[in-house]
Steps between C-alpha positions, in 0.01 A plus 500: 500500500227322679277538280709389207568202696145395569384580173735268329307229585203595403658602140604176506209323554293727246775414248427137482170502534474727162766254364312231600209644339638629178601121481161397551353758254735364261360130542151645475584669114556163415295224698150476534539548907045448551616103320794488696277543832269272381724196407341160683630356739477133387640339841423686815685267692809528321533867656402368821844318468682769383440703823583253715796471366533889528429469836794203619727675282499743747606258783781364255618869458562510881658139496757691248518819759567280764768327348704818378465617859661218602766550246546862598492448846220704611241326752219346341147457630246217319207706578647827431620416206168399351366833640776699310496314191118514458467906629767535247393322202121739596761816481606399154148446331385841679762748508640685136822262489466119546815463700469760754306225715844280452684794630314584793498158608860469453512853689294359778789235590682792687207404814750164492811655541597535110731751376452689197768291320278222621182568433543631133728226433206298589270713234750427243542164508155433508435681238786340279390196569112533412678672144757291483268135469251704358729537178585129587182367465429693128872410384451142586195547245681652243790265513183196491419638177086445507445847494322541119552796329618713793726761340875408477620844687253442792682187566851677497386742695389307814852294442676794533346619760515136698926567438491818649337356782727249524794724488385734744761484796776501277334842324434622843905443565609658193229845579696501826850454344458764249296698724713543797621864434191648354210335740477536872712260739222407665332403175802322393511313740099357529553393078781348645281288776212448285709305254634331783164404640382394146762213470488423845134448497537227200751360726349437800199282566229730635636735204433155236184454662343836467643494141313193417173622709502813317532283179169298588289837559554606165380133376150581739503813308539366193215198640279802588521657155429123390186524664322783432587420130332154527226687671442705174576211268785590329679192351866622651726285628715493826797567328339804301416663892877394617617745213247782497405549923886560568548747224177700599516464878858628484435817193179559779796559781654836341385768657325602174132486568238478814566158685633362157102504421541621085867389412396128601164525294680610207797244472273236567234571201873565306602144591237301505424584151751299337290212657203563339304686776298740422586895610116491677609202695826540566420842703210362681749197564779673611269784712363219715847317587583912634129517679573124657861610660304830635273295667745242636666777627248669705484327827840664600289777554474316824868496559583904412507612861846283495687801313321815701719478768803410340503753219416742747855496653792671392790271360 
């Protein structure tokens, strides 16, 4: 049983790295990857930008943490919150799935006196609200109408989704309404709170705030994107980045592929061909805005001793 259990991970990891590599085969049968490698870089400084943007993203990301702390009632700590946030956002690029960071930094919180209930309703929320104005942002664009000859159903699609997101607590209610003889109590009972916490956090001001912060760091990532393409000299507008980073960033979330490294590639040579950028381009593109959040995320290498003692202890 041991062994099953410690070889799971491993499995797991060797899945998505041959996913992620089948995926990247796949691009390779039909781009020229040696002129996707060598693309110019027509504005150096341009990418300068975009990582320092990567890098106070990272400080805005704690300014959201903070404030769903607050909400949530768990003690919050400036410092230590910058410390999490940035060790975390390192887990994600490193590690197989690009939320497990999120998780153990959500995990962490139990150092602070957080309950379980309290420390994945944290996880949640944060993560709802990074998809939740993610979907915003693109569905703003689609209702704008400036974006070309992007595919009708694309459009629907991120709609749809943006509704579901919207109607979240009351789906959560109903899963725990028609649910309450088949699932555990104790299950139940945290859909129950998590819908609870959902509309409370719209309702309260720290819960506003961190809804609004979390909308402005998907505008930086969307500014980032912005960058790197001016960088390469593609003739894209803002708008055009405000539609295609959300859809990408969040398809590159699924625990489908290695760090999302693959899935994002792919959907972003898919999209940014109905803007007249070239498949060569729009990988080498796309590849750097991945390689520039790596980077921005490797100085919480110095904050990783934060979770060794923490995740050490027995809940």
């Amino acid at each position: 049983m041991n062994i099953s259990l410690r070889a799971k991970p491993v499995l797991l990891t060797l899945a998505k790295m041959a996913v992620t590599g089948l995926i990247f085969y796949g691009i390779t049968r039909k781009i020229n990857i040696s002129q996707a490698m060598a693309a110019p870089v027509e504005n150096k400084a341009f990418l300068v930008l975009a990582f320092v943007i990567a890098l106070l993203i990272v400080f805005v990301q704690a300014g959201r943490w903070h404030l769903l702390l607050n909400y949530l009632g768990i003690r919050s700590d400036t410092v230590k919150d910058i410390k999490a946030v940035w060790a975390g956002h390192l887990l994600n690029n490193v590690l197989p799935t690009s939320a497990i960071g999120d998780v153990l930094r959500s995990y962490a919180l139990r150092e602070r006196g957080a309950g379980r209930t309290q420390w994945v309703s944290a996880l949640l929320i944060e993560k709802f609200f990074a998809m939740a104005t993610a979907l915003a942002v693109a569905g703003l664009m689609v209702i704008g109408g400036q974006l070309g000859d992007t595919p009708v159903e694309i459009k629907l699609i991120v709609i749809a989704f943006l509704l579901l997101g919207v109607a979240a607590p009351f789906i959560l209610r109903v899963l725990a309404i028609l649910g309450a003889r088949v699932l555990p109590a104790n299950l139940v009972q945290f859909l129950r709170s998590l819908a609870t916490s959902l509309v409370g956090a719209v309702s309260t001001r720290a819960g506003l705030m961190a809804l609004g912060v979390s909308f402005l760091i998907n505008i930086l990532i969307c500014l980032i994107f912005f960058c790197i393409a001016a960088a390469m000299g593609l003739q894209i507008s803002a708008v055009h980045c405000m539609f295609i980073v959300p859809v990408f960033t969040i398809l590159a979330g699924l625990p489908i592929s290695y760090g999302g490294w693959g899935v994002r590639e792919l959907t972003g040579i898919h999209l940014l061909q109905y803007y007249g950028v070239p498949s060569q381009i729009a990988l080498s593109t796309t590849f750097l805005f991945g390689l520039t959040i790596f980077l921005s995320s490797l100085p919480g290498l110095l904050a990783l001793p934060t979770f060794r003692n923490v995740l050490s202890r027995k809940e």
